[in-house]
N, C-alpha and C positions, 0 to 999 in steps of 0.2 A: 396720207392725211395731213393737211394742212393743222398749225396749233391755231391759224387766228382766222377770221373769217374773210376769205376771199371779196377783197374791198378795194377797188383801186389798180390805175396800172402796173405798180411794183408788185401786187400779188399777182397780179396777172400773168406780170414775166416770169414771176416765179414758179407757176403752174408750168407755164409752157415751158421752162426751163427744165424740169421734171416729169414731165409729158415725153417730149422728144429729145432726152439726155444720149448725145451720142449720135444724134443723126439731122439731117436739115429739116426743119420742121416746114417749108416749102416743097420736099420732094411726095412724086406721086409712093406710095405705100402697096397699096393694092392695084394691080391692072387686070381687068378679069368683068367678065359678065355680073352684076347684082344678082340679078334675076333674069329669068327665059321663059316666055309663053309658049307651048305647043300643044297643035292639034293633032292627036293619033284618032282617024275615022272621024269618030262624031264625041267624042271626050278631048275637055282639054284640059291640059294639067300647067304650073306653074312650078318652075325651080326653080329654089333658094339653095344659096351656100351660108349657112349661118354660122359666123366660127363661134368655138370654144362649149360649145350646146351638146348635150350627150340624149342618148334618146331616152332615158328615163323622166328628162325636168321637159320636157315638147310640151307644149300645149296649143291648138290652134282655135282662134274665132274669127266669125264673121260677122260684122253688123252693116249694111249697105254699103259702100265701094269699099271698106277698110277692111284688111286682114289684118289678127294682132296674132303673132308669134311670140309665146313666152316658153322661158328657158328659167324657170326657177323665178327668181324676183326681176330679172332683166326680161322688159315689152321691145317690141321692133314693130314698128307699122306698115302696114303694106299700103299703097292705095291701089287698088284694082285697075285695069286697064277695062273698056267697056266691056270686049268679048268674055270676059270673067264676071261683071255686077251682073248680080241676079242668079246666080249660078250657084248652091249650096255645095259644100264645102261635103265632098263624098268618100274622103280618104287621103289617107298619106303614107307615104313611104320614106324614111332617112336610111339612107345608107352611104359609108362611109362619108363623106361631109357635103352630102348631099339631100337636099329635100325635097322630095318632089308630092307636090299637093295635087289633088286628082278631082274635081272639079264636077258635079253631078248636070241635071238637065235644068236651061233656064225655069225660074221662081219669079212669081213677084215680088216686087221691093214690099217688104214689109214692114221695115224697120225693126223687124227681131231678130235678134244675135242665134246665129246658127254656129252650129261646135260640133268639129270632125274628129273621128278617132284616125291614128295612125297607125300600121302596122313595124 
């Protein structure tokens, strides 16, 4: 926590200074897939790797191309790829730091927030 309110480029450097203490704040961090769309048969499912997320704080919704994955008070946005918009949200699975969302039969856009339970 900062004491004064992040204002200016000396607090800026200061964040980043604090941010990446010990390492090049230029270098890649993660190399690795976001996310993977696939089709098993006629379902498709989307993996997520979300760090530090346990599967008791999960929560998923849908409101037209957005997925929001919440982990307690931290949101992550997804934006849908097309073969996914339209498509309600039919289940989920985490296991070990893996998420995989399971994708039911196209919907119309309705603009109502649809919310999938996960196993």
């Amino acid at each position: 926590m900062m004491e004064l309110e992040v204002h200016g480029l000396s607090m800026l450097e200061r964040i980043g200074e604090a941010a990446f203490a010990g390492c090049d704040g230029a270098a890649v961090l993660y190399r690795g897939r976001i996310q993977e769309v696939r089709k098993e048969g006629e379902v498709y499912f989307m993996d997520l790797e979300p760090p530090f997320i346990e599967k008791d704080q999960l929560q998923l919704s849908e409101k037209g191309d957005e997925l929001t994955v919440q982990a307690g008070p931290y949101k992550h946005k997804v934006i849908l790829p097309r073969s996914l918009q339209g498509r309600p949200i039919a289940g989920a699975r985490f296991a070990g730091k893996k998420l995989s969302i399971r994708f039911g039969e196209r919907a119309s856009l309705t603009g109502q927030e649809e919310e999938g339970a996960y196993e």
